[in-house]
DOVONU-327663 format. One record per atom (N, C-alpha, C): residue in one letter; atom name; x, y, z; residue number from 1. Coordinates in steps of 0.05 Angstrom, whole numbers, plus 5000, padded with zeros to 4 digits. Example, Ala and Ser with C-alpha at 12.3 -4.5 7.8 and 13.67 -1.06 7.14 Angstrom:
DOVONU-327663
- A/N/5264/4886/5156/1
- A/CA/5246/4910/5156/1
- A/C/5264/4934/5156/1
- S/N/5257/4955/5142/2
- S/CA/5273/4979/5143/2
- S/C/5258/5001/5157/2
END
This chain:
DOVONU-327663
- X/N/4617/4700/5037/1
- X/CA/4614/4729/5041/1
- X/C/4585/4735/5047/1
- X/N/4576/4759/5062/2
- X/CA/4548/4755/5063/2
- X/C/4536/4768/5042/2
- X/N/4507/4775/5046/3
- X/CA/4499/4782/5029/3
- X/C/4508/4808/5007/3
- X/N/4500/4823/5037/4
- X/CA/4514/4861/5031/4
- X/C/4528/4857/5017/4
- X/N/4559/4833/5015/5
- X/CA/4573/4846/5005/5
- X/C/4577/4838/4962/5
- X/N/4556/4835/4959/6
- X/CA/4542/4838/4932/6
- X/C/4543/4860/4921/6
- X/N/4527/4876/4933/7
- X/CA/4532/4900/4929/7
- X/C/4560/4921/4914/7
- X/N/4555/4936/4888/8
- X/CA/4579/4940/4880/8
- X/C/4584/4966/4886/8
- X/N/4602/4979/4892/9
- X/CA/4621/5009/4902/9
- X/C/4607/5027/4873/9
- X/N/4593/5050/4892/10
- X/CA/4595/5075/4870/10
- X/C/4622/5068/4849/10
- X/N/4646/5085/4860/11
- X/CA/4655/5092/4849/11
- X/C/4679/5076/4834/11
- X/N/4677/5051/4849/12
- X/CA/4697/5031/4843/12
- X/C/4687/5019/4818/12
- X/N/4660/5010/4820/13
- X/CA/4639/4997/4808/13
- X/C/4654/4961/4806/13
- X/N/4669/4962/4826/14
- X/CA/4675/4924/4834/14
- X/C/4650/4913/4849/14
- X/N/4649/4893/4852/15
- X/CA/4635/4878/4869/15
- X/C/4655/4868/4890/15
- X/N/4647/4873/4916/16
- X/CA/4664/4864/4945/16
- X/C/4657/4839/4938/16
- X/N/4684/4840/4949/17
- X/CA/4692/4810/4958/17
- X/C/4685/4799/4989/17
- X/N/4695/4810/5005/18
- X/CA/4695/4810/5030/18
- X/C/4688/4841/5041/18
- X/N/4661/4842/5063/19
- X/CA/4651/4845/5080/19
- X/C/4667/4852/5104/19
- X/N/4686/4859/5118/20
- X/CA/4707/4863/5141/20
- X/C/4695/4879/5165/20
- X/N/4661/4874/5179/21
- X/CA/4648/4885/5184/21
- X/C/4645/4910/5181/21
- X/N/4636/4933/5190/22
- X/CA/4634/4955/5181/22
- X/C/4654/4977/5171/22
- X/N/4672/4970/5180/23
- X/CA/4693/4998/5180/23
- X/C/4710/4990/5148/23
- X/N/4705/4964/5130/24
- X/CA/4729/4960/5114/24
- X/C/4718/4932/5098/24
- X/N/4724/4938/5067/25
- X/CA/4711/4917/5054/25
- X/C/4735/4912/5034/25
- X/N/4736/4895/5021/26
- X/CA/4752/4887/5001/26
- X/C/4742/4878/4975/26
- X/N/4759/4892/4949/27
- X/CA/4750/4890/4925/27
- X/C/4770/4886/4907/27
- X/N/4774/4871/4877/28
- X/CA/4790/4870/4862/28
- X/C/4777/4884/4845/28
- X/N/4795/4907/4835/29
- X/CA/4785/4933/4814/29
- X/C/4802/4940/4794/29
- X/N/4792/4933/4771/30
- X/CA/4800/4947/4750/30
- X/C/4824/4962/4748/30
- X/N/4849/4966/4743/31
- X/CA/4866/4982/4751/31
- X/C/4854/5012/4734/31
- X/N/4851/5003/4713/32
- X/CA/4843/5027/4700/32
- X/C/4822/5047/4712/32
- X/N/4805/5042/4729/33
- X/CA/4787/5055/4753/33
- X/C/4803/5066/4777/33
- X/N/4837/5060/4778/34
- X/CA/4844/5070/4795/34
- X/C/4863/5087/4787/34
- X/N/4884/5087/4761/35
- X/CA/4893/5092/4753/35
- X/C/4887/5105/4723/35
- X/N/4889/5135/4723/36
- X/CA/4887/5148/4696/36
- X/C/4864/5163/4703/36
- X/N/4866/5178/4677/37
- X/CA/4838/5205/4679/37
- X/C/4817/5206/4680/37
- X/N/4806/5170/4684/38
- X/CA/4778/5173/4697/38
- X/C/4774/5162/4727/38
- X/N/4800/5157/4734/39
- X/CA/4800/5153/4766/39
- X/C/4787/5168/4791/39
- X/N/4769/5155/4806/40
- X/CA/4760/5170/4828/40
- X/C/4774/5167/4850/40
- X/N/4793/5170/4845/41
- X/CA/4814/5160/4881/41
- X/C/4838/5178/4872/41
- X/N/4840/5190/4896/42
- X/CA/4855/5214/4897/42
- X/C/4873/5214/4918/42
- X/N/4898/5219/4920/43
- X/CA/4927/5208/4935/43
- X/C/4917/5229/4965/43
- X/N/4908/5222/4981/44
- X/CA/4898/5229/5010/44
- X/C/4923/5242/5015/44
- X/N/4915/5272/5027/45
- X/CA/4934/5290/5045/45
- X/C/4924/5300/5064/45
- X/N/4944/5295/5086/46
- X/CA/4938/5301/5111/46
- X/C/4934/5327/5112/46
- X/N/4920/5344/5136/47
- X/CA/4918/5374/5143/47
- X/C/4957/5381/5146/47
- X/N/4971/5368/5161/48
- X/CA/4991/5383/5176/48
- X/C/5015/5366/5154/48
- X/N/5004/5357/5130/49
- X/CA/5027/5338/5107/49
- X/C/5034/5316/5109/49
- X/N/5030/5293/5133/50
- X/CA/5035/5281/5136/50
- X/C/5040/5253/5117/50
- X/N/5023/5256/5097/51
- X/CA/5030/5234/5078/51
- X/C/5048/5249/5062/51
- X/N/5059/5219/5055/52
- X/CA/5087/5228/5038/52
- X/C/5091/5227/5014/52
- X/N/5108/5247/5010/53
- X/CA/5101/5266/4977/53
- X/C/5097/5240/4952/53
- X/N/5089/5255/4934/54
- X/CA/5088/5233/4910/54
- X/C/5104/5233/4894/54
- X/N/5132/5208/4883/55
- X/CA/5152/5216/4871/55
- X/C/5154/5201/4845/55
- X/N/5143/5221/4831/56
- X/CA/5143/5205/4803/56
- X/C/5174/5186/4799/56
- X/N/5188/5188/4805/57
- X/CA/5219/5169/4796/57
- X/C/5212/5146/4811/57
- X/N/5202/5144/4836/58
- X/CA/5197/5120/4852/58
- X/C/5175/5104/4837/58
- X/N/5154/5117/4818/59
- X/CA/5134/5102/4811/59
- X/C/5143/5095/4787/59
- X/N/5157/5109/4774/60
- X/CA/5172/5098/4754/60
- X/C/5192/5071/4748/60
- X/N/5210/5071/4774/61
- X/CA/5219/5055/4778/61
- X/C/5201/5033/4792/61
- X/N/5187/5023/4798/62
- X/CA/5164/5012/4805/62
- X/C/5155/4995/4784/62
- X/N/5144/5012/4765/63
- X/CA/5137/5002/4734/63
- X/C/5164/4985/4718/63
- X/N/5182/5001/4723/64
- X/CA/5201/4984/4711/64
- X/C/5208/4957/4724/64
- X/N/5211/4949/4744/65
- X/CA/5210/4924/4760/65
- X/C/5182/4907/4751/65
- X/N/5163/4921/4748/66
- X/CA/5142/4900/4743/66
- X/C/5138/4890/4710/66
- X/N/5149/4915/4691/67
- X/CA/5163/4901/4666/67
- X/C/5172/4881/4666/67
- X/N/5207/4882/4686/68
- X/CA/5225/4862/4682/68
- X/C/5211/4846/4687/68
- X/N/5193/4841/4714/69
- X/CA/5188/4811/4726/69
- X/C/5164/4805/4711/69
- X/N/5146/4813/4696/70
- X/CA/5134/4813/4671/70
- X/C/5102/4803/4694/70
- X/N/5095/4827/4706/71
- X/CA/5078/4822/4727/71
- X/C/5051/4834/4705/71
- X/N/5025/4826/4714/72
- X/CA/5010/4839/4697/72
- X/C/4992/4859/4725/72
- X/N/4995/4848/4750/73
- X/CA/4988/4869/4770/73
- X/C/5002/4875/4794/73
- X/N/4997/4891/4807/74
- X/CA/5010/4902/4830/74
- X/C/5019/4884/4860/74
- X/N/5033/4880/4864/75
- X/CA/5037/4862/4891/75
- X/C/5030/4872/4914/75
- X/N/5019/4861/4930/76
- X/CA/5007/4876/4954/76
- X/C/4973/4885/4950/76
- X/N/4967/4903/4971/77
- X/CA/4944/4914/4967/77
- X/C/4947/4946/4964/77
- X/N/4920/4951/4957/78
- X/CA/4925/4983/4960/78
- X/C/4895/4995/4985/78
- X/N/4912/5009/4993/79
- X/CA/4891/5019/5011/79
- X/C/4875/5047/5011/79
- X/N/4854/5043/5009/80
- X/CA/4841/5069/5004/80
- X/C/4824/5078/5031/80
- X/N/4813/5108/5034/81
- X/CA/4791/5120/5058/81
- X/C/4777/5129/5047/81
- X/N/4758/5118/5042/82
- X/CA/4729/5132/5038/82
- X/C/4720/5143/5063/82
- X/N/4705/5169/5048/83
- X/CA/4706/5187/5060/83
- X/C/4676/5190/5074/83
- X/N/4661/5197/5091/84
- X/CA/4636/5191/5090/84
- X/C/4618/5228/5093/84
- X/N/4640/5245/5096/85
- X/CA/4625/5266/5091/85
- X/C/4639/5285/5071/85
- X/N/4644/5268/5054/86
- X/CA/4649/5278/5030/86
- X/C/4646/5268/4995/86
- X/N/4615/5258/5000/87
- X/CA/4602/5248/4974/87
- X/C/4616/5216/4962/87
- X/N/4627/5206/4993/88
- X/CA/4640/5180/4982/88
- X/C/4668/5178/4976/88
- X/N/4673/5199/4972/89
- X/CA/4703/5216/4960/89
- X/C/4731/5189/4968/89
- X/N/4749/5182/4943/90
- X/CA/4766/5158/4955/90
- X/C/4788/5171/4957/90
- X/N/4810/5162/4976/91
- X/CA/4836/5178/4982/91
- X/C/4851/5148/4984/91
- X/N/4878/5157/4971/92
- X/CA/4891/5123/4975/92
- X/C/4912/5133/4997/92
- X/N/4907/5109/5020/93
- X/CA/4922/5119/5042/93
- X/C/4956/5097/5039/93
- X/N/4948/5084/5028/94
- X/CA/4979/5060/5026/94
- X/C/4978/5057/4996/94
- X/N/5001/5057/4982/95
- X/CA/5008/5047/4958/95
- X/C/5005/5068/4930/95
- X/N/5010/5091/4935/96
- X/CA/5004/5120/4917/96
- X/C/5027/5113/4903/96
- X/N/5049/5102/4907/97
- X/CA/5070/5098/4890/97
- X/C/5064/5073/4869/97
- X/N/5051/5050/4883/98
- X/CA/5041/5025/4861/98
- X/C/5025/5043/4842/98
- X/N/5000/5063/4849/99
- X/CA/4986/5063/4824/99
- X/C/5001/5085/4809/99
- X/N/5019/5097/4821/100
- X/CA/5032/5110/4796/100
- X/C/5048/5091/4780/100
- X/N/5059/5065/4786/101
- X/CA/5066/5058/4778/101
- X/C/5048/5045/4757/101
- X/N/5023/5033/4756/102
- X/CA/5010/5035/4740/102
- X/C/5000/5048/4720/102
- X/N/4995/5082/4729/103
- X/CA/4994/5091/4704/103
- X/C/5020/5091/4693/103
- X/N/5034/5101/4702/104
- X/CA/5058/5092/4680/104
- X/C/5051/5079/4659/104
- X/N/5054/5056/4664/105
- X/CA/5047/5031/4651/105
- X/C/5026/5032/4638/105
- X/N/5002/5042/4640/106
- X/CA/4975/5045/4620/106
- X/C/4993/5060/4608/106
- X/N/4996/5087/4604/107
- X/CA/5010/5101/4590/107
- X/C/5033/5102/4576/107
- X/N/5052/5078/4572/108
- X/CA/5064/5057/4561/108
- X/C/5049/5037/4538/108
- X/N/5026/5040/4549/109
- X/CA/5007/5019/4533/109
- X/C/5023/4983/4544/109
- X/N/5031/4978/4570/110
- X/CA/5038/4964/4575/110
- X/C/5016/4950/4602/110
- X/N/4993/4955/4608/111
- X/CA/4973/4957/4630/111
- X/C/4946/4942/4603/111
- X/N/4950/4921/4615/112
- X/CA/4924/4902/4599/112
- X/C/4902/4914/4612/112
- X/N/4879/4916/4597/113
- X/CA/4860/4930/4599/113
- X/C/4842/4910/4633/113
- X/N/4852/4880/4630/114
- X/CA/4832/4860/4649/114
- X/C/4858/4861/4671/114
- X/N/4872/4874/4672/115
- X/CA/4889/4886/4700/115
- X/C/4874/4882/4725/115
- X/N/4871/4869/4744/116
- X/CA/4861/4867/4763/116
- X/C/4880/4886/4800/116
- X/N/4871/4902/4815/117
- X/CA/4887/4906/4837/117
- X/C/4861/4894/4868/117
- X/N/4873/4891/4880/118
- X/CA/4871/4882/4900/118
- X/C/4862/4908/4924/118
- X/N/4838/4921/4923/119
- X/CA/4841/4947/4940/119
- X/C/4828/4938/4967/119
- X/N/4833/4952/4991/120
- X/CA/4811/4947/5012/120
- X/C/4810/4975/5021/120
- X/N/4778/4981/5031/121
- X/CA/4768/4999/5031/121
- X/C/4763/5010/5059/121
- X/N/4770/5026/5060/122
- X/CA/4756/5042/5109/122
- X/C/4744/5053/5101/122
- X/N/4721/5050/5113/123
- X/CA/4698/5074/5114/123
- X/C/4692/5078/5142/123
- X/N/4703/5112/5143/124
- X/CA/4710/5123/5163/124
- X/C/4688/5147/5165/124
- X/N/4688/5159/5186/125
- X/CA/4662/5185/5191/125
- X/C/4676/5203/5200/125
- X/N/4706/5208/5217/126
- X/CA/4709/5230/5213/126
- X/C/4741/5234/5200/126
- X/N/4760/5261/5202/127
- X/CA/4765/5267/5181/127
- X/C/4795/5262/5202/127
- X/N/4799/5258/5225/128
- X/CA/4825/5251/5240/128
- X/C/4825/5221/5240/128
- X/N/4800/5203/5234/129
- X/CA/4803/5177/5228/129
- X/C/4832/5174/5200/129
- X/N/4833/5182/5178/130
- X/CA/4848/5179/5165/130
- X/C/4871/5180/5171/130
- X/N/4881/5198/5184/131
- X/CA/4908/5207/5206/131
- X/C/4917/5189/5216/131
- X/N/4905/5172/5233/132
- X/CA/4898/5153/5259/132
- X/C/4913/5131/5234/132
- X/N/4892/5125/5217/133
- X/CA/4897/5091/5209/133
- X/C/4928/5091/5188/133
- X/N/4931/5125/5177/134
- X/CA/4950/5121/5157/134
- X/C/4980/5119/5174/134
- X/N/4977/5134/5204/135
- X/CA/4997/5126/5225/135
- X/C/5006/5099/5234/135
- X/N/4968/5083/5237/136
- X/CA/4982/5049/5230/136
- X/C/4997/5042/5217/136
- X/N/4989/5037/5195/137
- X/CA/4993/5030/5170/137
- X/C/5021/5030/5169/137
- X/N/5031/5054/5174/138
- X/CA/5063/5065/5159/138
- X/C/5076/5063/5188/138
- X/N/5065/5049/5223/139
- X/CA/5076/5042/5237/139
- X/C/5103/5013/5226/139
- X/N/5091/5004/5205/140
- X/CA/5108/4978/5196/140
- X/C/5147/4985/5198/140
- X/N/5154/4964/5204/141
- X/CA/5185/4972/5202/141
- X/C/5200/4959/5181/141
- X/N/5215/4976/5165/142
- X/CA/5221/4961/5144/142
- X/C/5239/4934/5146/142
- X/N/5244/4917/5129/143
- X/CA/5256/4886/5125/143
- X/C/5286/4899/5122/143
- X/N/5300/4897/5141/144
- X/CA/5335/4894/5140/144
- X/C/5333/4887/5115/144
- X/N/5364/4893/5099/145
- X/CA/5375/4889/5062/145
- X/C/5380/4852/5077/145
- X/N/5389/4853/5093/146
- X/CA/5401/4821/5107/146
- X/C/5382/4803/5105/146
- X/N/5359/4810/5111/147
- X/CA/5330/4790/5115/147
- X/C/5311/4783/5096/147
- X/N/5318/4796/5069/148
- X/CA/5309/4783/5048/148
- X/C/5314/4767/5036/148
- X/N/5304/4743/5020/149
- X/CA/5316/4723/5012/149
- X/C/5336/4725/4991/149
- X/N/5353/4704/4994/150
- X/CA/5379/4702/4982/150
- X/C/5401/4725/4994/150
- X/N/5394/4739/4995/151
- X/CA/5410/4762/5004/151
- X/C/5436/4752/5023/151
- X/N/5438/4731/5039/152
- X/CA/5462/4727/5061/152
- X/C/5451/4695/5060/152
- X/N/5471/4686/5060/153
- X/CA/5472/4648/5069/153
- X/C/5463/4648/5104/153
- X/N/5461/4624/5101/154
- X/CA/5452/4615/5135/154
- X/C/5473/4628/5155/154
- X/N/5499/4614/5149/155
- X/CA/5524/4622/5162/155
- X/C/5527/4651/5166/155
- X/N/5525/4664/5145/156
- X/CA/5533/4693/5148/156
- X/C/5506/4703/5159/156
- X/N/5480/4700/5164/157
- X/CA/5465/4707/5177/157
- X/C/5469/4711/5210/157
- X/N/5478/4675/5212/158
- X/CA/5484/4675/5246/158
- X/C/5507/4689/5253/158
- X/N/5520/4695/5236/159
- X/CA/5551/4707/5246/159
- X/C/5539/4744/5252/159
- X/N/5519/4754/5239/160
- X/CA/5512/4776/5247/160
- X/C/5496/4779/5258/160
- X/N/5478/4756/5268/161
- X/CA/5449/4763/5287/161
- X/C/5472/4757/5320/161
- X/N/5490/4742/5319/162
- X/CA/5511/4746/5341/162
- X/C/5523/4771/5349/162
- X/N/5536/4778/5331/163
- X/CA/5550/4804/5325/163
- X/C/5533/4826/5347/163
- X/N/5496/4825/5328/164
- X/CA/5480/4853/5336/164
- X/C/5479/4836/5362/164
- X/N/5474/4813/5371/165
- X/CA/5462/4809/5406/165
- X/C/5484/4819/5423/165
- X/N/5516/4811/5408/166
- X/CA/5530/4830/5431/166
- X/C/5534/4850/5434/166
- X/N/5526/4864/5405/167
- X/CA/5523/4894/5412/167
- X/C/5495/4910/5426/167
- X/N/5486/4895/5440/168
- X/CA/5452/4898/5440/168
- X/C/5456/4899/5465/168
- X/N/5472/4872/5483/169
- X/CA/5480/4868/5507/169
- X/C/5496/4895/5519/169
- X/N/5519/4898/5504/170
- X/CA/5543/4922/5507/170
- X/C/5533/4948/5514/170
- X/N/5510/4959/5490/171
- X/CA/5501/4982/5491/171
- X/C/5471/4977/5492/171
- X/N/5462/4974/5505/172
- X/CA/5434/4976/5511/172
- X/C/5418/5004/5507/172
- X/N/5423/5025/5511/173
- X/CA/5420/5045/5508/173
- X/C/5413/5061/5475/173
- X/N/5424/5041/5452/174
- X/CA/5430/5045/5431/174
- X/C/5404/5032/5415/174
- X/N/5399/5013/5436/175
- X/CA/5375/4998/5412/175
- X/C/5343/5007/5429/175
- X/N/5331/5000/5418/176
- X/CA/5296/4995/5422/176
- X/C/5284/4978/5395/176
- X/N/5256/4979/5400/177
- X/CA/5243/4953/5384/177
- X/C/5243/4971/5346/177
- X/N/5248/4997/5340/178
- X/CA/5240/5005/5318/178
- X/C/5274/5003/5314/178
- X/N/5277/5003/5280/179
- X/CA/5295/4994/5266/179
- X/C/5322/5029/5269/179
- X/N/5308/5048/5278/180
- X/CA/5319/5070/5289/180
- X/C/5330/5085/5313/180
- X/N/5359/5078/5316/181
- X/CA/5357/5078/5349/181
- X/C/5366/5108/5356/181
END
C-alpha cells in the first residue's frame, strides 16, 4: 500500500488499507463506528428518493441469518460517499440494510465489541456524483433462486437453461440482457 494510505479517516478513525487512487480507499472498521449512536455515517438520500427506503424487518432478518450462521461480521462490503463539501460528511450508498443489521445485533448484545466490517470509501466533489455511482452499484442483476448453490442438480439445471434458449429463440421480443423483460 503506499504511503498515504497510513493515514487514518477522521471519522472512521481505521487505518486504510488500500489506496484505490484518488476517488476510493478501503478500510476495515469497527462495526461499532458504523453502527449505533456514535456513528458518523448516515444512510445517503437522494434529492428526487432514489435510494431505497430503510426496512427495519429486512435488517432484522439479516441479523437473524447471521445468528443462525453464527457470523461475527457482515459479508460483503459496505459502501460509503464521502462527501467533500460537506465537512467529510459519510452517507452509506450500498449495504444500509447490513448495518442495520448490525445494530440489531449490538443491541442484542450479540455484536463483539472487535467486530470488524469491510468498508470502501468514494470521495467525490460534487453532489450528482453520488447519484451517478449509487445507479452503478444497484445496476447489478440479481442471481436467479436456480443459480445458487445446491438449489437445482446439474440435470435439472440443463433441462431449464434449454427450456429458456427455446423460449429466447421463439419470442425474442420478450427477453433482453436485464433479468426484467
Amino acid at each position: 500500500a503506499p504511503a498515504a494510505a497510513a493515514a487514518r479517516h477522521p471519522l472512521l478513525g481505521a487505518v486504510c488499507l488500500s489506496d484505490v487512487g484518488s476517488q476510493k480507499k478501503v478500510y476495515v472498521v469497527p462495526a461499532r463506528r458504523l453502527a449505533g449512536p456514535d456513528s458518523a455515517v448516515r444512510v445517503w438520500e437522494a434529492a428526487d428518493g432514489g435510494q431505497r427506503s430503510f426496512r427495519p424487518e429486512r435488517a432484522a432478518a439479516i441479523a437473524a441469518h447471521m445468528r443462525q450462521q453464527g457470523r461475527a461480521g457482515l459479508p460483503g462490503v459496505i459502501t460509503l460517499f464521502e462527501h467533500a463539501d460537506a465537512g467529510k460528511k459519510l452517507s452509506v450508498l450500498d449495504g444500509q440494510h447490513r448495518l442495520g443489521a448490525l445494530e440489531v445485533l449490538g443491541k442484542q448484545g450479540r455484536l463483539g465489541a472487535d467486530a470488524a466490517v469491510l468498508v470502501e470509501v468514494f470521495h467525490e466533489a460534487a453532489g450528482d456524483s453520488a447519484a451517478a455511482l449509487f445507479t452503478e452499484i444497484n445496476q447489478a442483476q440479481p442471481i436467479r433462486g436456480v443459480d445458487m448453490p445446491g438449489a437445482a442438480d446439474g440435470a435439472a439445471k440443463r433441462v431449464l437453461e434449454e427450456a429458456l434458449q427455446m423460449l429466447k429463440r421463439k419470442y425474442k421480443q420478450c427477453f433482453k440482457p436485464s433479468a426484467n423483460p
